[in-house]
C-alpha distance (Angstrom), angle and dihedral (degrees) to the residues before:
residue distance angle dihedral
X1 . . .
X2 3.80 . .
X3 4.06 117.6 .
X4 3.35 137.7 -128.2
X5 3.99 135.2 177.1
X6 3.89 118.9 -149.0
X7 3.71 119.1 153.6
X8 4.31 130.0 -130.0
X9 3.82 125.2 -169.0
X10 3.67 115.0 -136.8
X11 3.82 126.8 -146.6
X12 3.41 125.4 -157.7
X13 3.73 99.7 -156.7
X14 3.70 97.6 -103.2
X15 4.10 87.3 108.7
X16 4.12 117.0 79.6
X17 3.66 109.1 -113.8
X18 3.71 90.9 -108.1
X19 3.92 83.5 65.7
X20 3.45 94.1 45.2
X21 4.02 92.2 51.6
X22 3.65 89.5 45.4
X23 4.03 94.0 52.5
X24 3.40 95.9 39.0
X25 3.70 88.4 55.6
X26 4.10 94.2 42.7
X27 4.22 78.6 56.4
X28 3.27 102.5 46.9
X29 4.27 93.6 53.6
X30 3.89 78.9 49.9
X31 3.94 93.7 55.8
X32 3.68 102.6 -110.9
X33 3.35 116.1 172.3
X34 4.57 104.0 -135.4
X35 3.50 139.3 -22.3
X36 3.56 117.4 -125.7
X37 4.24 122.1 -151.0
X38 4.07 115.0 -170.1
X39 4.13 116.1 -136.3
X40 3.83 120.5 -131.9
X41 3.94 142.4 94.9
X42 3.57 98.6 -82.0
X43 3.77 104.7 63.0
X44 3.56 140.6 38.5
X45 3.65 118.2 -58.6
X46 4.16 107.7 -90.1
X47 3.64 90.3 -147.9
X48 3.91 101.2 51.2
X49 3.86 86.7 44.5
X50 3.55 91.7 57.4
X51 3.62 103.9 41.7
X52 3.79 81.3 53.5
X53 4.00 88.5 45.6
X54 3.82 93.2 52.3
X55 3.79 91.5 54.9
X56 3.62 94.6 60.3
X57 3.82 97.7 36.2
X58 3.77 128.4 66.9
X59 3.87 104.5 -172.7
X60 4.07 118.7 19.1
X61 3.22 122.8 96.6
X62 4.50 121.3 -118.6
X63 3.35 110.7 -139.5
X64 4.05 130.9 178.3
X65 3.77 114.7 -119.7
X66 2.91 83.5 -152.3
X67 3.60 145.5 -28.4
X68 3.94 129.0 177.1
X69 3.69 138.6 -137.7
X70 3.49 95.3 -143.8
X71 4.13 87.9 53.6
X72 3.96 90.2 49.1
X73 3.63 128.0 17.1
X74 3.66 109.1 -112.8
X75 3.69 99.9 -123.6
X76 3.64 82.0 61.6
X77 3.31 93.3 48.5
X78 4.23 94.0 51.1
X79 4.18 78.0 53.1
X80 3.85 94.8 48.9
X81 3.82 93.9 42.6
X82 3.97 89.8 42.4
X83 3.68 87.3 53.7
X84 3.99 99.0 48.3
X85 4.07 93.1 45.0
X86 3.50 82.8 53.8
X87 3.87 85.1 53.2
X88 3.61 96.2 47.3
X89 3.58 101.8 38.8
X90 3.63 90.0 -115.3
X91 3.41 107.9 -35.4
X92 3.75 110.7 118.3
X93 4.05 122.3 110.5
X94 3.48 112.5 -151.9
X95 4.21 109.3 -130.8
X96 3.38 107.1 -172.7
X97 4.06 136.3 168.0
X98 3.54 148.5 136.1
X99 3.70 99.0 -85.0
X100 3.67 142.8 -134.3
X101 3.08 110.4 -36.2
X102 4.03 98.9 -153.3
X103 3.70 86.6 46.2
X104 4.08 97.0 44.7
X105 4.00 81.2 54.7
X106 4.11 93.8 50.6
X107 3.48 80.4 66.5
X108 3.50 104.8 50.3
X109 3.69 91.8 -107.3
X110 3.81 122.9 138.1
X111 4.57 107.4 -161.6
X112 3.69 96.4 -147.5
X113 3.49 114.1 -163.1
X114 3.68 104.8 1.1
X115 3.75 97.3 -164.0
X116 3.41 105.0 43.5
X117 3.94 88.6 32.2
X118 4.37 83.9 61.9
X119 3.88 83.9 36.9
X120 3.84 91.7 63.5
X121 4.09 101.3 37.4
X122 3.80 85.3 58.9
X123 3.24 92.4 51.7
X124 3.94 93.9 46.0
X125 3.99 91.5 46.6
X126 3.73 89.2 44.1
X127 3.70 95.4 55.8
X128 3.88 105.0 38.0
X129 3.86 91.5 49.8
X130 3.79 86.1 47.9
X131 4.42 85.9 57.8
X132 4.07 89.3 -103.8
X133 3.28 123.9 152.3
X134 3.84 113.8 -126.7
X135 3.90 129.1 -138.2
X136 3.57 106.9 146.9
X137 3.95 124.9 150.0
X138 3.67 94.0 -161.0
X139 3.95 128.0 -170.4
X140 4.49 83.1 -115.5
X141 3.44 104.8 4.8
X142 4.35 135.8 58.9
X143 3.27 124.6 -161.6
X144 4.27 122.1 166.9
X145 3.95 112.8 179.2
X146 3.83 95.8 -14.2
X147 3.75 110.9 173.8
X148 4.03 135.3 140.5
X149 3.51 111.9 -110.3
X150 3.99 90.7 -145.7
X151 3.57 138.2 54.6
X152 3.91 107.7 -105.6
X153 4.13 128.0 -141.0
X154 3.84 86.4 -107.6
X155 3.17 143.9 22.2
X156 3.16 91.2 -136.4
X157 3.70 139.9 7.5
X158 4.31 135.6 -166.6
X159 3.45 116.3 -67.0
X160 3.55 122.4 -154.7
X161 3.75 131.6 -169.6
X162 3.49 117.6 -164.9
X163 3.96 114.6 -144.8
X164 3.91 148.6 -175.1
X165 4.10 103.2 160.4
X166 3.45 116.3 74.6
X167 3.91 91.8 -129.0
X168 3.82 84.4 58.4
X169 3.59 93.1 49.6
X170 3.11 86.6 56.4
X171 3.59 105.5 56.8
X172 3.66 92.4 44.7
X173 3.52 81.9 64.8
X174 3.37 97.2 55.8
X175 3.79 111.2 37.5
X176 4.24 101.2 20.3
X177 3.53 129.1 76.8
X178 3.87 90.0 -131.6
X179 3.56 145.7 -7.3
X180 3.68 132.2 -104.2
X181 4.16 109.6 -152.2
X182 3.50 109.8 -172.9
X183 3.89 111.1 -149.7
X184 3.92 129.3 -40.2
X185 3.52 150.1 129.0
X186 3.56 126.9 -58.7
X187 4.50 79.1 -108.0
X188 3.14 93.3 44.8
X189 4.09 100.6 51.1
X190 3.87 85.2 41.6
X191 3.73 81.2 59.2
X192 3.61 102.3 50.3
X193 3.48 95.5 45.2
X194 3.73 87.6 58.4
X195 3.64 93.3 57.3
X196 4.32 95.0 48.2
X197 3.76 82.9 55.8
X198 3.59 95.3 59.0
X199 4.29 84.8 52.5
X200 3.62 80.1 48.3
X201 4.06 96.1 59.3
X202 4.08 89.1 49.3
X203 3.57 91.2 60.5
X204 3.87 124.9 101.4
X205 3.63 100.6 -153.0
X206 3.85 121.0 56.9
X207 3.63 120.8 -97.8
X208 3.84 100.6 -152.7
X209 4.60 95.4 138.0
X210 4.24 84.8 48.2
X211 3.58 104.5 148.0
X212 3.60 121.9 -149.4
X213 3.92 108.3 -155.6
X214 3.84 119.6 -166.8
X215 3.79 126.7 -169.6
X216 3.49 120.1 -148.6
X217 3.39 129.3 -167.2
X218 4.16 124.2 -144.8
X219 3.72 139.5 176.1
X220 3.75 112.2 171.1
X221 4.32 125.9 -171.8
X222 3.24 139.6 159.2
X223 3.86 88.4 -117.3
X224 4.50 102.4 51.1
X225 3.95 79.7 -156.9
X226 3.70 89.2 68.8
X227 4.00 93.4 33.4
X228 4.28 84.5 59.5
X229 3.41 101.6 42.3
X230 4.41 94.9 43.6
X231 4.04 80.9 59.4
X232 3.62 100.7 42.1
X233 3.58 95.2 91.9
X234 4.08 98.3 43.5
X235 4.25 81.3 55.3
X236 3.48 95.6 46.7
X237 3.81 87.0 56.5
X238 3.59 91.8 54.5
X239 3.69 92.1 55.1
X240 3.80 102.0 48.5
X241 3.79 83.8 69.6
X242 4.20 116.7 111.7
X243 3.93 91.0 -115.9
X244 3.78 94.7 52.2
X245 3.80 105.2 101.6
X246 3.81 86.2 60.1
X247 3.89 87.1 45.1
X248 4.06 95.4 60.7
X249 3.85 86.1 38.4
X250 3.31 90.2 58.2
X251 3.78 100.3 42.7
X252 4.32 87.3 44.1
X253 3.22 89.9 -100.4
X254 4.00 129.3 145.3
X255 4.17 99.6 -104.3
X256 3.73 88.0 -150.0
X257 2.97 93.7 71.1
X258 4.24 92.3 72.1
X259 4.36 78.2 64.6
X260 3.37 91.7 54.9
X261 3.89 96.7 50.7
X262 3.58 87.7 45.2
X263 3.80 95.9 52.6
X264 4.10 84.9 42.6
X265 4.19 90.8 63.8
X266 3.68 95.4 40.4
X267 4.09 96.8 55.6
X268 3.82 95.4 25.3
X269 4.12 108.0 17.4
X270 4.42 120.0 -148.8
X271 4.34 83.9 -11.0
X272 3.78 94.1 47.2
X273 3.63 95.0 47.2
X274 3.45 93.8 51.2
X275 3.32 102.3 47.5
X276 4.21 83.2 53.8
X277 3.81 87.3 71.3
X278 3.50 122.9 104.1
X279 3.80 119.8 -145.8
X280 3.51 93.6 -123.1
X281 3.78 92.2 58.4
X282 3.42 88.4 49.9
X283 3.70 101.4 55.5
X284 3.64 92.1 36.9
X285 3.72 90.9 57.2
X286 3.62 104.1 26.9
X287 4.20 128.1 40.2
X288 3.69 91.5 -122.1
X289 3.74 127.3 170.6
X290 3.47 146.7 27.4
X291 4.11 117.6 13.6
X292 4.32 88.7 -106.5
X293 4.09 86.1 41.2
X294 4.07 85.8 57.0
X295 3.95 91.4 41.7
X296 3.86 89.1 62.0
């Protein structure tokens, strides 16, 4: 497996689409790799963004950061990401996962089965955007006489499953065509990585274009007091997840600590959590601080 290093930007949908257009542009001229737009009810929508992305780029690639099967049926999603390849010319990344938990539960909705409910979108989005026909009675997911009613760009396109638990990094090494590693220490990632190679070694067919994709978090100010506590609350989300005692284990950190948060947003919601988070955790997760304190 040879290796390369390119680098994406990743917006979380508090930006307009006009300023996502605009910085997606600015990146491209500046050789960046992709452009990354997250999926869920409190941002922007990642597919609108894109389409309007792809019509002002010519060369980066638009990929989801990410969206769920449990928010969108994945024979929709084999139509939607048919439809914005088709857009792009062949641009768009794929970054799927099971989803926030907290957030999948704000909306009433239960992800059963996380790994085989990833397990069986890629499978769906695989075969409709190869011209299959779809009858699948899945342990998560149904799908009777699914099949795309037009020819797509590709036949296929980059999948990426986005992982914490080691049993999901493992299966987005062996069924994905990259992994999407949201946040972490430099351990922790190193870790991780690890684990998608051992998916890697199960599969049959080689795995030389794998693309490891890592998230990092940042909130730079003059004052790093200020930088630590504007990110406090984007951390604390990341460690109300199910996975997240193994997370701060991973990264050295104290795996308490993912109680504490917890407790923190039940008695005192988006404030409480916050306040939960340690500043250690937050610079050991996040670059967070001063412009030279980022740097390093």
């Amino acid at each position: 497996m040879t290796t390369q290093v390119s680098t994406g930007i990743w917006m979380l949908g508090g930006q307009t689409v006009a300023e996502m257009v605009e910085l997606s542009v600015q990146a491209e001229r500046r050789g960046v790799d992709s452009v990354w737009v997250p999926d869920g009810y409190y941002g922007r929508d990642p597919f609108v963004a894109l389409a309007a992305i792809a019509g002002a780029t010519s060369a980066i690639g638009l990929g989801t950061g990410i969206t769920s099967p449990y928010l969108r049926h994945p024979a929709m999603l084999a139509t939607t990401f048919a439809t914005l390849d088709e857009i792009s010319r062949g641009r768009v990344i794929c970054g799927l996962g099971s989803g926030s938990r907290d957030q999948l539960s704000e909306l009433g909705i239960e992800s059963r089965s996380p790994l085989g409910g990833v397990r069986e979108s890629v499978a769906i989005l695989r075969s409709m955007v190869a011209g299959q026909r779809i009858d699948l009675d899945g342990t998560t997911f149904t799908a009777h006489v699914a099949r795309l009613a037009f020819r797509p760009t590709r036949a296929r396109f980059p999948i990426s499953v986005a992982a914490m638990g080691p049993k999901m990094c493992a299966l987005a090494g062996e069924i994905a065509d990259g992994v999407f590693l949201q946040y972490g220490s430099p351990d922790s990632i190193r870790s991780a990585c690890a684990l998608v190679k051992e998916g890697i070694a199960r599969r049959a067919e080689p795995a030389d274009d794998y693309r490891f994709s890592v998230a990092t978090m940042m909130s730079v100010d003059r004052d790093r007091a200020t930088a630590i506590d504007q990110i406090r609350s984007t951390v604390g989300r990341l460690i109300t997840e199910p996975a997240a005692e193994a997370f701060l284990a991973a990264s050295g950190l104290d795996p308490a600590v993912a109680e504490r948060v917890r407790d923190g947003f039940r008695d005192g919601g988006s404030r409480g959590m916050a306040a939960a988070v340690p500043d250690e955790v937050a610079t050991t997760l996040a670059a967070a601080g001063t412009v030279d304190d980022c740097v390093e």
